[in-house]
N, C-alpha and C positions, 0 to 999 in steps of 0.2 A: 494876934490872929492875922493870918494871912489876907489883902484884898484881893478878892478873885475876878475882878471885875475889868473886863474886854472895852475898850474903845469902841469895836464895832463887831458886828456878826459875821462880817469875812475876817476879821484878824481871831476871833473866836472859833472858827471851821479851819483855819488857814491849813493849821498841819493834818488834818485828815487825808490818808494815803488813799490812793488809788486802790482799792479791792476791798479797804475798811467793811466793817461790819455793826451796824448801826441801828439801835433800840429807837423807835420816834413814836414819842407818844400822840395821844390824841384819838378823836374815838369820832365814825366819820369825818364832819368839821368842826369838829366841837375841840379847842384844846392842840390846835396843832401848832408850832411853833415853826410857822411860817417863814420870820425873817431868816432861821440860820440854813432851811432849806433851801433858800431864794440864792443866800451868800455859797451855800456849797455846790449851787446850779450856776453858780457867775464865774466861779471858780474853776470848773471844769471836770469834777473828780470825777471817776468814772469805776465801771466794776464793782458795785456796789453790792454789798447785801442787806437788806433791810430785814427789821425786826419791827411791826407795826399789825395794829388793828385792821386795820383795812388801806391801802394804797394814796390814797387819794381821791379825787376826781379826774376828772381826762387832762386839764387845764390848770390844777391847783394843788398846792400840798405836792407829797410824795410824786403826782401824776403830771408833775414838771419832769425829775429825774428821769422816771419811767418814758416820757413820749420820746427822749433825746437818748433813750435808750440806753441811759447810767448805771440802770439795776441790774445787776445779772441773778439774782436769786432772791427770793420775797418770801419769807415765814410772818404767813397773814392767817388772821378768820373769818373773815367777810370780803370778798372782792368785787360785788355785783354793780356796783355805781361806776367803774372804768368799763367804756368800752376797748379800748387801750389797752389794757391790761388784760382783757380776755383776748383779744387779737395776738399779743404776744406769746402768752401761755398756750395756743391751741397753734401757733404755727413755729413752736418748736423754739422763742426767740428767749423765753424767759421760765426760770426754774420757780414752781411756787410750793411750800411744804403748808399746806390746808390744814391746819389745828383750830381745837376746839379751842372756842372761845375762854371758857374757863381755865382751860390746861394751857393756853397761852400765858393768860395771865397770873398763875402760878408758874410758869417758867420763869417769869422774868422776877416774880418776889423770893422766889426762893434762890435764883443766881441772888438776889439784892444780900441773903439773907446768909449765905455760904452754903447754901445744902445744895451737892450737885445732881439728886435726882430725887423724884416721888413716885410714887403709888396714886394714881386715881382709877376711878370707875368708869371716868368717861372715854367712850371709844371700844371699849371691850365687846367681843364678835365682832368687828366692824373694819374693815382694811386701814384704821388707826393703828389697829393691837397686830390683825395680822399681816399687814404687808399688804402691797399692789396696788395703794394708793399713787394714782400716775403724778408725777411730780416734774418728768420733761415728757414733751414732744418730739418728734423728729419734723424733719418739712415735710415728709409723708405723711404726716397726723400721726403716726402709730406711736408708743411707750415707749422714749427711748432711758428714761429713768425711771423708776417706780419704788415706794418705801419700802423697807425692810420689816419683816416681822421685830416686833416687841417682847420683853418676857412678859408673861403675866404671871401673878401670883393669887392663890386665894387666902382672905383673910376675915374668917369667922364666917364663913362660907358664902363669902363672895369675891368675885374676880377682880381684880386690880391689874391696870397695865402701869410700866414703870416709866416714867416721862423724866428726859435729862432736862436741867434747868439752863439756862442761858445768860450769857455774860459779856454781853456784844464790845468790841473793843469803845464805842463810841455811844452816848447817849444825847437823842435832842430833845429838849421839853420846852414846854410853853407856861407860866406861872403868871398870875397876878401880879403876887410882889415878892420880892428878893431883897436881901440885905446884900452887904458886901464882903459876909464871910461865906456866902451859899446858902442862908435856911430859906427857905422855899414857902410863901402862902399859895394854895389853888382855889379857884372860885368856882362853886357851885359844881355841875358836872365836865370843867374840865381834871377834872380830879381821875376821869378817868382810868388810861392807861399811863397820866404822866407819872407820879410818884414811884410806878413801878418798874419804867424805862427809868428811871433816874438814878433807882439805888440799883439797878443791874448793871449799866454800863459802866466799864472801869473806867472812863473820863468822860462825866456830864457834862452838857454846856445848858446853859437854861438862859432863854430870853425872859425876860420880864418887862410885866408893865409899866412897872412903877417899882423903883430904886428905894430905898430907904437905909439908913444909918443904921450900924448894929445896936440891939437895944431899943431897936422902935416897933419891932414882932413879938408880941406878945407869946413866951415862949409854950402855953400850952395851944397854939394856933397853929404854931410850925408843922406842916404837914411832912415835909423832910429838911432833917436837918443837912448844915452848910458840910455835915466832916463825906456824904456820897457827892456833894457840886465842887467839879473843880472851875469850873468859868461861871461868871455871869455877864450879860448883856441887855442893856436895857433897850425897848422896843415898843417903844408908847404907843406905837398908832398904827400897827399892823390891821390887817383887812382881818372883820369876821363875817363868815358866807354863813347863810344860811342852806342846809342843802337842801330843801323839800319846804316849800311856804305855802301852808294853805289858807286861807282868808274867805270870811264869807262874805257874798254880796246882799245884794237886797232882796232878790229872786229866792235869795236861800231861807228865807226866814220860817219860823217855828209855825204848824197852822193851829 
């Protein structure tokens, strides 16, 4: 078996090209695998498109690339925590294709899984299915890109739109623990969007926590197996943010 295992998370991003197209998992800041975006922001790559849950923060994650202006187009489902990122999108500087959360995350398991399009429900009547979803701006603010109608189909007499799956040249994920052939443990909810960035992209690279020997992941734990990771990089002590902490005080108490 191959060891797929990186020295570091810049020699692990190193060959990503300039325009690359990139699955990053992670769901807010839950699960995001920080280090190898930190190494692909040090590196300089630029022209980016991204395939992610949501962006980032203004300051963190994805919303480093984004501020220094690396991204040129973003297929996201949530974007409301960048101000940044709205700045962008509404003066014309950045491309965003707004999918349902669901049918996101079916694009990217079904690219994992080879089927390259589905039928879902979700979006139907709705500028998903029929077009004119505004997806650029111009510096006038006006549409200067907007989505294209979908087919739909009915099936047992209900509508279905037909949603193409995705296969982004490049995948980043964030894991617990990894072995050194790629299988992959996630903890708790960063289970997320990773597993699913992981088997779509045709070359993963997956930080992890904690490194272990093949034969030390108990193999019905493997949440993905090594044969979708082509890299691994261990990353023991990456920052995890919390985005929203609420705590009560003393004043708050029960009467």
């Amino acid at each position: 078996m191959i060891d797929k295992v990186y020295p570091s998370a810049a020699a692990a991003v190193a060959d990503i090209p300039d325009g690359a197209s990139l699955a990053v998992g992670g769901f807010g800041l839950c699960g995001i695998p920080v280090a190898l975006i930190d190494a692909l922001h040090l590196q300089g790559t630029t022209d980016l498109e991204t395939v992610s849950n949501n962006c980032g923060v203004d300051d963190w994650g994805l919303g480093r690339l984004l501020a220094d202006h690396r991204i040129r187009r973003t297929v996201s489902s949530y974007v409301g925590e960048n101000k940044e990122f709205a700045r962008q999108f509404l003066s014309g500087e950045l491309e965003v294709v707004l999918t349902p959360q669901g049918t996101l995350a079916e694009k990217l398991r079904a690219g994992g899984a080879g089927i390259p399009a589905f039928y879902t429900p979700a979006g139907v009547g709705t500028q998903v299915s029929e077009g004119g979803l505004p997806q650029k701006y111009d510096a006038e603010g006006l549409v200067a890109l907007a989505s294209e109608p979908k087919e739909v189909r009915s099936f047992n007499g209900a509508d279905y739109v037909l949603e193409e799956s995705l296969t982004p040249d490049f995948a980043l994920v964030h894991a617990a623990k990894g072995d050194r052939h790629g299988n992959l443990v996630f903890h708790a909810t960063a289970m997320n969007f990773n597993p699913l960035c992981a088997t779509a992209g045709r070359i993963t690279i997956a930080e992890v926590e904690e490194l272990v020997e093949p034969g030390e992941l108990d193999p019905e734990h493997v949440h993905v197996p090594g044969i979708f990771v082509q890299r691994v990089v261990l990353a023991p002590d990456v920052e995890k943010r919390i985005e929203k902490r609420t705590v009560s005080t003393p004043n708050n108490k029960e009467a």
